[in-house]
C-alpha positions as CSV (number, residue, x, y, z in Angstrom):
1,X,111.4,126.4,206.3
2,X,109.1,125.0,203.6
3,X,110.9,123.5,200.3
4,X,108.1,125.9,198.5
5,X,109.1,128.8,200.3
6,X,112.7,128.3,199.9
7,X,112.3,127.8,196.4
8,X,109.8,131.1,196.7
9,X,113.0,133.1,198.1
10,X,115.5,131.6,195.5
11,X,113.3,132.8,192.7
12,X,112.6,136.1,193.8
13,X,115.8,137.2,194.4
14,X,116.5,139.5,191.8
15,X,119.4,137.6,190.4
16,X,117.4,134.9,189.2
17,X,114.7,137.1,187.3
18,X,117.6,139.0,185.8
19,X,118.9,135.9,184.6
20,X,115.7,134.9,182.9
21,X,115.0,137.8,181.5
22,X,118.2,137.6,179.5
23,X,117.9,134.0,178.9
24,X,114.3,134.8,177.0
25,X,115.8,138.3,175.4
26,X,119.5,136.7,174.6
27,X,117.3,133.8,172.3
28,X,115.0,136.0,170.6
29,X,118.6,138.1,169.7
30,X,120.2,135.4,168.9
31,X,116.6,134.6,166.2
32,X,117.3,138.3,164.6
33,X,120.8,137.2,164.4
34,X,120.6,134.2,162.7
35,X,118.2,135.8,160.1
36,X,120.3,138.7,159.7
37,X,123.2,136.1,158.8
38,X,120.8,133.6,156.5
39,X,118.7,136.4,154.9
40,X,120.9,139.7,154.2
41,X,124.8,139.0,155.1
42,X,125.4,136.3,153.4
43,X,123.5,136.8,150.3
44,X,125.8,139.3,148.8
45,X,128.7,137.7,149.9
46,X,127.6,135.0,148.2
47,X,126.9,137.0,145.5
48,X,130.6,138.7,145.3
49,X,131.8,135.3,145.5
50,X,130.5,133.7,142.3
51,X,127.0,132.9,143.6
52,X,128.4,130.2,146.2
53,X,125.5,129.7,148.5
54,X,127.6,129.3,151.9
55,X,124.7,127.4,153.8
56,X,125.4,124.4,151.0
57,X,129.0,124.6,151.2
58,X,130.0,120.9,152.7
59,X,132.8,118.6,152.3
60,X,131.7,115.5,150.8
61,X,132.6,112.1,152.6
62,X,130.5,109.8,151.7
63,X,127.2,110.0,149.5
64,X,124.7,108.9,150.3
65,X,122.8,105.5,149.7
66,X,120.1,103.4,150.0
67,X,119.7,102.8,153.9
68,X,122.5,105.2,154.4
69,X,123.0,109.3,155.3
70,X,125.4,111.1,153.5
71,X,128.2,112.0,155.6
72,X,129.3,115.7,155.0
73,X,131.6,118.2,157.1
74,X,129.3,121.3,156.7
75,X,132.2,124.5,156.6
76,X,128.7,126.5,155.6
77,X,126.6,126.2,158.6
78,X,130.0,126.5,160.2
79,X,131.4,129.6,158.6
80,X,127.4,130.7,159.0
81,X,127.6,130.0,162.8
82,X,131.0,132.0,163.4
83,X,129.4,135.1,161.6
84,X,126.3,134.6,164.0
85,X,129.1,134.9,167.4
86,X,130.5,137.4,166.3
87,X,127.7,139.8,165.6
88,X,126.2,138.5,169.2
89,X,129.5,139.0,170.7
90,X,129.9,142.4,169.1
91,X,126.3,143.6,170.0
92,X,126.7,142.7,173.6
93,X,130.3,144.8,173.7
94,X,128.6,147.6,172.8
95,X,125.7,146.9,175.1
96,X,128.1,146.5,178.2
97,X,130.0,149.3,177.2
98,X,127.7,151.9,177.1
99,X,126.2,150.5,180.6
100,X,129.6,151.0,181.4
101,X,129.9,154.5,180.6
102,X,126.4,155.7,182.2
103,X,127.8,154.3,185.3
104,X,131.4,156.2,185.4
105,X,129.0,159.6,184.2
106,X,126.7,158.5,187.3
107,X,129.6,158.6,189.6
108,X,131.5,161.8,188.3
109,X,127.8,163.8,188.2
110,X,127.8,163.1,192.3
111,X,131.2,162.5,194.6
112,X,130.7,160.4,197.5
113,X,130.3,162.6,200.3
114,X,133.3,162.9,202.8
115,X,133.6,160.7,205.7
116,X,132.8,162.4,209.1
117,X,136.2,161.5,210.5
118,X,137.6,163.6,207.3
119,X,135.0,166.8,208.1
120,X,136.2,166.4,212.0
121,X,139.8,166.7,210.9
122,X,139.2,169.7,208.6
123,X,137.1,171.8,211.3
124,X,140.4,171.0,213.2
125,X,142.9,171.9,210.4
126,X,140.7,175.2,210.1
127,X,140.9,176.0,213.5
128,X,144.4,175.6,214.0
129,X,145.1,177.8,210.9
130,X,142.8,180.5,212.4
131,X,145.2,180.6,215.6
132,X,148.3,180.7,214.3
């Protein structure tokens, strides 16, 4: 076999497509996510807090100079970031558990039919009970 047509089989196994289809729609989420957060979350928390703009908030320790970055430990973009995971993480638990609950209303709506050794000892349970 081919190194083409091993690589062929390996990305048409559904897995694979599945996987990069939620690679593409997992970073595109994670795009309305991060606006969400920048652009209408924390606004007004900013707001309630004393018009703090969280994206600035930084620790300061060392300014900067000629020839030199500042150094800064960036809580903002941190605090920003958590907000971000959590919303993601939240989303997806909803997601997973309504997939969750289709499938348990998929397997009440049709019980799994009984085995034929079950149906063979029935018929035999039934016949017994009509000679006795």
């Amino acid at each position: 076999m081919s190194i083409l047509s091993e690589f062929k089989t390996f990305v048409m196994r559904g897995n694979v497509v599945d996987l990069a289809v939620g690679v593409v729609i997992g970073g595109a989420f994670g795009k309305i996510v991060t606006s969400l957060v920048d652009s209408v979350i924390m606004p007004p928390i900013g707001y309630v807090t004393g018009g703090i703009d969280f994206s600035t908030w930084a620790i300061r320790l060392h300014e900067a100079t000629e020839g030199h970055p500042e150094v800064a430990i960036k809580i903002g973009a941190f605090l920003n970031t958590v907000i971000q995971f959590i919303i993601v993480a939240f989303a997806i638990f909803l997601l997973v558990k309504g997939i969750n609950a289709m499938q348990r209303k998929e397997k009440a709506e049709a019980p799994p039919a009984p085995k034929p050794e079950l149906e063979l000892l029935a018929e035999i349970r039934d016949l017994l009970k009509k000679q006795a």
